[in-house]
N, C-alpha and C positions, 0 to 999 in steps of 0.2 A: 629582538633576540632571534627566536627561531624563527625561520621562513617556513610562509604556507599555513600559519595558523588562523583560527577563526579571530573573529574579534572581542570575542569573551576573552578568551587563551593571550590576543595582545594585549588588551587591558590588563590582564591579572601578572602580567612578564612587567608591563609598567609598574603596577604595585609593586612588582618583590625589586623591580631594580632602586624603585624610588626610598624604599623601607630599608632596602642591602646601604644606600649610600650613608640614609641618615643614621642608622647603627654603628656602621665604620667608624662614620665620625664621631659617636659620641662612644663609643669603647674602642676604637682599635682594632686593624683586622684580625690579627694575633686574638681578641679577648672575644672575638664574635662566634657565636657555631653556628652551624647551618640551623640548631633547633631556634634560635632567636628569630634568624628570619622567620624564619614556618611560620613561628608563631606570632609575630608582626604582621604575617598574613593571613593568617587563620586557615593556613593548611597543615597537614600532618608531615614529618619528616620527609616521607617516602612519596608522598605529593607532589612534595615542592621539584623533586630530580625528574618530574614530568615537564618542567620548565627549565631545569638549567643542571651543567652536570656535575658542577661543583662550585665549591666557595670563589675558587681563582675564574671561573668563569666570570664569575660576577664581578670582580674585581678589577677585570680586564677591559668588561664592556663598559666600565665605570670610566676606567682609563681610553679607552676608544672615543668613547665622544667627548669626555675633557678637550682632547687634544685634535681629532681629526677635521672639524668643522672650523678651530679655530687656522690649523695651515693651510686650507685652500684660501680661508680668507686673506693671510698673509701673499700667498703665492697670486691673488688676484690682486694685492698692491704693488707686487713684486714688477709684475705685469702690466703696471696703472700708466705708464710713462710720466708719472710725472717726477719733480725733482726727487733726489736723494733725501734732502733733506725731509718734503713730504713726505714721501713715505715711509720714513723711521719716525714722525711722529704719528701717520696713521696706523701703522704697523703697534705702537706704543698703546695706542688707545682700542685697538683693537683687541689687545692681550688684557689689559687691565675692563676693559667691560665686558669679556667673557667670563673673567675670572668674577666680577665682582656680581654679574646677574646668574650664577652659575657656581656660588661660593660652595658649596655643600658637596659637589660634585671635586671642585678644583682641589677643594682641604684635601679630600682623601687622596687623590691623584697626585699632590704634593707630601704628603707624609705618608703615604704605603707605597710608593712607586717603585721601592726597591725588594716587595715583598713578593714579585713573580718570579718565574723562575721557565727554566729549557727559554722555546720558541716565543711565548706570550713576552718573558723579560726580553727576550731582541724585537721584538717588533714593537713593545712601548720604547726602547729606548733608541731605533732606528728614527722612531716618530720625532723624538725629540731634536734628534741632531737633524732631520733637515728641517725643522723650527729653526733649530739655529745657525744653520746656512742661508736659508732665506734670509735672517739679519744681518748677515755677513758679506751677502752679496751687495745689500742695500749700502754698507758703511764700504766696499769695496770702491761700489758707484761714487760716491761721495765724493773717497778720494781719487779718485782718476780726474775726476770733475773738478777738483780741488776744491770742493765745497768746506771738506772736512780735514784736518790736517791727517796727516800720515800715522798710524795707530796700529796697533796688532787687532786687524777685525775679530781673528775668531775670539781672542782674549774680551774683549769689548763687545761682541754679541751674548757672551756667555755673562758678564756683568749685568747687561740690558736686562738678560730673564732671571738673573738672581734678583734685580730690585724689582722687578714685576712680582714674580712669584712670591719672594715674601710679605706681599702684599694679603694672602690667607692668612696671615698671622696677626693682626692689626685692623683689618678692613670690618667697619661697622656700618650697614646698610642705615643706621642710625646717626652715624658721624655727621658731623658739621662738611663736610667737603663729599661731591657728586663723584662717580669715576673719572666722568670725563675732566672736570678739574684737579682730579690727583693726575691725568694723562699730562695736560697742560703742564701741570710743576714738573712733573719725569722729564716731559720730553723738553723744557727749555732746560734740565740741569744736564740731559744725554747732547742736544743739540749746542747749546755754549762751549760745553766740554771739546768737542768735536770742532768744533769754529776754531776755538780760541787759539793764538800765534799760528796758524793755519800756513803753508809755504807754498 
């Protein structure tokens, strides 16, 4: 969070950010006050603003690492040279095992995302859209390459992160199926799709 702190001071910023996500998700940002965290932390109100300077901060940096680690990765397959087709289903398994070792974080990031507001909401939601460019380039690749028939990419990148993403709604670290085998079923039903009568 803050730069230039001791390591007591980042340790205790990891507390509240890890304590801010699990409370999000079990009440809501809306239904959370700053006194929850405090006290999730065992610090006093006026404490806690020694670590962060508001609720949306938290909110934001919750939203920063959901999404920032996972598009370099993307932008490093972008970049992989290998085919089209690889790379939207590495790209595919990449989203879904951040999402799924990182579920706590991603839930809130997918159901509060719309609760920022000024500069933080444009810069979460610039984040998003070149997520979903990078996918668009890949199905672009595809079809030039004629790997994939001719399709509205941005229409069909924007599909791609809706069946990932609702994947917080459903995903049990408990389930009978691993991430990378729900990747496997995605990306042969994204990849068939894409094939199929192909010109």
């Amino acid at each position: 969070m803050r730069k230039g702190v001791s390591g007591d001071a980042s340790s205790k910023e990891e507390e509240i950010f890890t304590e801010a996500v699990r409370i999000f998700r079990e009440k809501g940002y809306h239904a959370t006050s700053v006194q929850n965290i405090a006290d999730a932390v065992g610090l006093q109100k006026g404490s806690l603003y020694h670590y962060i300077s508001s609720k949306e901060e938290l909110l934001f940096k919750i939203f920063e690492r959901s999404t920032g680690e996972l598009t370099l990765e993307l932008e490093t397959i972008v970049a992989s040279g290998d085919s089209p087709t690889v790379q939207l289903c590495r790209a595919i398994e990449a989203h879904l095992t951040a999402l799924c070792e990182h579920l706590d974080i991603y839930s809130v990031y997918l159901s509060e995302r719309r609760v920022l507001s000024g500069r933080t909401h444009s810069h979460v939601r610039a984040e998003g859209e070149r997520h979903a460019r990078l996918l668009e380039r890949i199905i672009q690749q595809g079809i030039a390459a004629k790997d994939f028939r001719a399709v509205d990419s941005k229409m069909t990148a924007h599909a791609i992160l809706g069946m990932c993403n609702w994947l917080y709604q459903w995903y049990s670290q408990t389930g009978r199926l691993k991430p990378h085998e729900i990747a496997e079923i995605f990306s042969d039903l994204v990849v068939d799709g894409l094939a199929r009568g192909r010109k």
